[in-house]
Structure formats: C-alpha cells, structure tokens
Backbone as CSV, one residue per row, in Angstrom:
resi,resn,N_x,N_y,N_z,CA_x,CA_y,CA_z,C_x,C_y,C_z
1,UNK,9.204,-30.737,13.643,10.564,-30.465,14.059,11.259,-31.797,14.332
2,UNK,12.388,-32.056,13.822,13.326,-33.201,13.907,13.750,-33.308,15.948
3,UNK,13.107,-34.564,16.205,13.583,-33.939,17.786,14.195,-35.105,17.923
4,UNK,14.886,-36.127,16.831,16.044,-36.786,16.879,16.403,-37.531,15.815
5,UNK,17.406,-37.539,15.894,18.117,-37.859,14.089,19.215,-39.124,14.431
6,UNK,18.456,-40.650,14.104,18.722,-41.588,14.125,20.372,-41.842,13.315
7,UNK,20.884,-42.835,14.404,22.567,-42.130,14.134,22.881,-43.749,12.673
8,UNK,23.859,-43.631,11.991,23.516,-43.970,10.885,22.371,-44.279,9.578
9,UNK,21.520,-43.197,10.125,20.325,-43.155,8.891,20.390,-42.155,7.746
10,UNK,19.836,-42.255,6.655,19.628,-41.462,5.826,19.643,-40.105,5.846
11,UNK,19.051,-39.981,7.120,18.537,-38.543,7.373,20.093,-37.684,7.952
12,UNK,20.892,-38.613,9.102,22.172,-38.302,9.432,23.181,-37.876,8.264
13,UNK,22.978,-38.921,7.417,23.837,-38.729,6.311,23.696,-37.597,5.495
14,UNK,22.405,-37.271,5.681,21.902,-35.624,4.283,22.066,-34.806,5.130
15,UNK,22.565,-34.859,6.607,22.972,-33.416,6.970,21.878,-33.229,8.043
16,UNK,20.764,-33.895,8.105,19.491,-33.134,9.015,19.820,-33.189,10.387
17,UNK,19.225,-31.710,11.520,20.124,-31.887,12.462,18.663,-31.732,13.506
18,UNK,18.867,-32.670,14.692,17.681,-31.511,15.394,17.264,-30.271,15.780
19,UNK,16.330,-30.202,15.621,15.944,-28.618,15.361,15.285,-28.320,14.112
20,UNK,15.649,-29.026,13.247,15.420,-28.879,11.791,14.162,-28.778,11.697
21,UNK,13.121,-27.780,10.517,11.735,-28.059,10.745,11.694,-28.388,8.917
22,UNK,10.756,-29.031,8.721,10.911,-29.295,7.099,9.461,-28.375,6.389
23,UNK,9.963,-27.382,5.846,9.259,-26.595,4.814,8.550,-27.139,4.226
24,UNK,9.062,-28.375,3.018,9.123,-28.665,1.948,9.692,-29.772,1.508
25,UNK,8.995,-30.690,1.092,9.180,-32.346,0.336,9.373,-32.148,-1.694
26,UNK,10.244,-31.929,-2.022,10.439,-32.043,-3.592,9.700,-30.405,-4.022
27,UNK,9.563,-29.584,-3.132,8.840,-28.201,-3.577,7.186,-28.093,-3.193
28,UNK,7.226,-29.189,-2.458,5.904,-29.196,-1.987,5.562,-28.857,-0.440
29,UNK,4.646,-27.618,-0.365,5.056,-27.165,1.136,4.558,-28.210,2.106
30,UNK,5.148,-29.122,3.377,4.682,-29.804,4.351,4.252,-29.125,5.765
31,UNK,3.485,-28.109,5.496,2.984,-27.222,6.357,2.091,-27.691,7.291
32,UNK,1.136,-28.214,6.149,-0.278,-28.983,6.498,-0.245,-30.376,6.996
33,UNK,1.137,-31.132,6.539,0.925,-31.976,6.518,1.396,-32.957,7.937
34,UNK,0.518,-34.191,8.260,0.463,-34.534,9.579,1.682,-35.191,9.884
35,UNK,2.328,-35.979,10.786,3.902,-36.676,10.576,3.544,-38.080,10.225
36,UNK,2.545,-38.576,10.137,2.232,-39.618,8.962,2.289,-39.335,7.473
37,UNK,1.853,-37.866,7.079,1.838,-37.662,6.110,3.036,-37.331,5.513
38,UNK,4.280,-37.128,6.339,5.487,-36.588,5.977,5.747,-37.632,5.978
39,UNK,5.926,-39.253,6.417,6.301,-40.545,6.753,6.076,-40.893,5.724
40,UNK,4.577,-40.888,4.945,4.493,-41.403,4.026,5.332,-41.175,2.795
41,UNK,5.368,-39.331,2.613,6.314,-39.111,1.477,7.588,-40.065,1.352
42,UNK,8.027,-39.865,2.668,9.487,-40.399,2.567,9.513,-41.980,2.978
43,UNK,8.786,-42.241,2.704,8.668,-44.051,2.447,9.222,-44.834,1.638
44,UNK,9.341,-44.220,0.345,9.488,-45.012,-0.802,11.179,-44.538,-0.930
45,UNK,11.478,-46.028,-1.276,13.180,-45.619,-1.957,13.290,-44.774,-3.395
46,UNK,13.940,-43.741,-2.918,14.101,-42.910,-3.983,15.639,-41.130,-3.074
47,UNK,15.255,-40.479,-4.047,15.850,-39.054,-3.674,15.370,-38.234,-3.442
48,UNK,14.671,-37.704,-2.020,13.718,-36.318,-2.299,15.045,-35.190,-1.415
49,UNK,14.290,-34.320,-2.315,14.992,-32.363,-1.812,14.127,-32.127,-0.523
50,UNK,14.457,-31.982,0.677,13.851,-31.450,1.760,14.316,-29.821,1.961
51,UNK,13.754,-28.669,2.300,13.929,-27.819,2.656,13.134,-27.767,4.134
52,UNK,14.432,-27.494,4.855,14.354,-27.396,6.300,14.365,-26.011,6.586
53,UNK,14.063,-25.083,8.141,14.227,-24.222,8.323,14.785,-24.565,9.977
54,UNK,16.431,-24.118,9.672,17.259,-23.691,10.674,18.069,-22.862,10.956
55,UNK,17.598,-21.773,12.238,18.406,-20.983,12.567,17.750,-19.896,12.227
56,UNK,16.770,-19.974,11.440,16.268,-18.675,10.850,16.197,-18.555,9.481
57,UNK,17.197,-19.473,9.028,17.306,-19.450,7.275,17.008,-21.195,6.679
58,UNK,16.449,-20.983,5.558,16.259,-22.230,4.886,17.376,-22.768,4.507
59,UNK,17.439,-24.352,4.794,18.727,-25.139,3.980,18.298,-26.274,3.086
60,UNK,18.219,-26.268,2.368,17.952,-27.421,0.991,19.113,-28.246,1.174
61,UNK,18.364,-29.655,1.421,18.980,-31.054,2.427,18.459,-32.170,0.956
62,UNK,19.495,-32.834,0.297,19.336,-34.084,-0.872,19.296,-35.619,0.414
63,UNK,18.124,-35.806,0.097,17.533,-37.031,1.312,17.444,-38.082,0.166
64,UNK,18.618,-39.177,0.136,18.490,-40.481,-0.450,18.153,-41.308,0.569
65,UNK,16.900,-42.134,0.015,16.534,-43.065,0.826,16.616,-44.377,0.239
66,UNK,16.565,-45.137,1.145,16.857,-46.777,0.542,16.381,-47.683,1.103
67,UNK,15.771,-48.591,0.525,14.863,-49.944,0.916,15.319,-50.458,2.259
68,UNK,14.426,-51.050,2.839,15.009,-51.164,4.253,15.291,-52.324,4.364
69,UNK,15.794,-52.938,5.356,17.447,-54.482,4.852,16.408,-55.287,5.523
70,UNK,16.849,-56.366,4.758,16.016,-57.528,4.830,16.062,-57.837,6.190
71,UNK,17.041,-58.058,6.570,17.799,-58.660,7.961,17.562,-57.600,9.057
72,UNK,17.261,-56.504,9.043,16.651,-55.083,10.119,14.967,-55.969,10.509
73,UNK,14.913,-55.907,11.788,13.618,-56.295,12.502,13.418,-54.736,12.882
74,UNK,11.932,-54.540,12.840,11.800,-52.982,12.922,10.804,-53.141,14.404
C-alpha cells in the first residue's frame, strides 16, 4: 500500500494516491512480491502500466520513470 507519494515524483505525476495498493507491474500480478521486489521492477528508466486497487475498483496508472539526476544526493 502506497503510505506516501513523494511530492514531485513520478509516481505523483501518474496519478498514484495513498491508499493505492498495486495489483500489477506490466500484467504481472505483485501479490507475492516483497517491496524490494516491487523496487526493483521499477528501477530501471522506462514506462511500466501499474494496476492499483482503490476504493474498491482497479485503476490502470502509465508510471514513466526516469534516470535519477546526477546532481540528486539520495
């Protein structure tokens, strides 16, 4: 479950809200999977389809991600 949604990030931008629980990485169910293992999916710069479940109903969320800035100390 999203229990906070970093304010100008990727994730803000595709809509994800807290509360959100994620179904599904590109059609692949993340049921099983640990929050490293969901970290990992979404590591790499690219576009994945997340299906979240909020409210009761599923919402299919387009998650562009992007290399992280040179100049960001993490």
């Amino acid at each position: 479950m999203a229990a906070f949604v970093a304010p100008n990030s990727a994730a803000e931008a595709a809509g994800v809200q807290v509360g959100d629980v994620i179904c599904e990485i590109d059609g692949h169910t993340a049921e099983k999977l640990s929050i490293r293992g969901i970290r990992s999916r979404l590591a790499t710069p690219s576009k994945r389809l997340l299906t979240v479940r909020r409210d009761g109903k599923n919402v299919r969320i387009t998650l562009q991600l992007h290399a992280p800035d040179a100049d960001h100390c993490e």
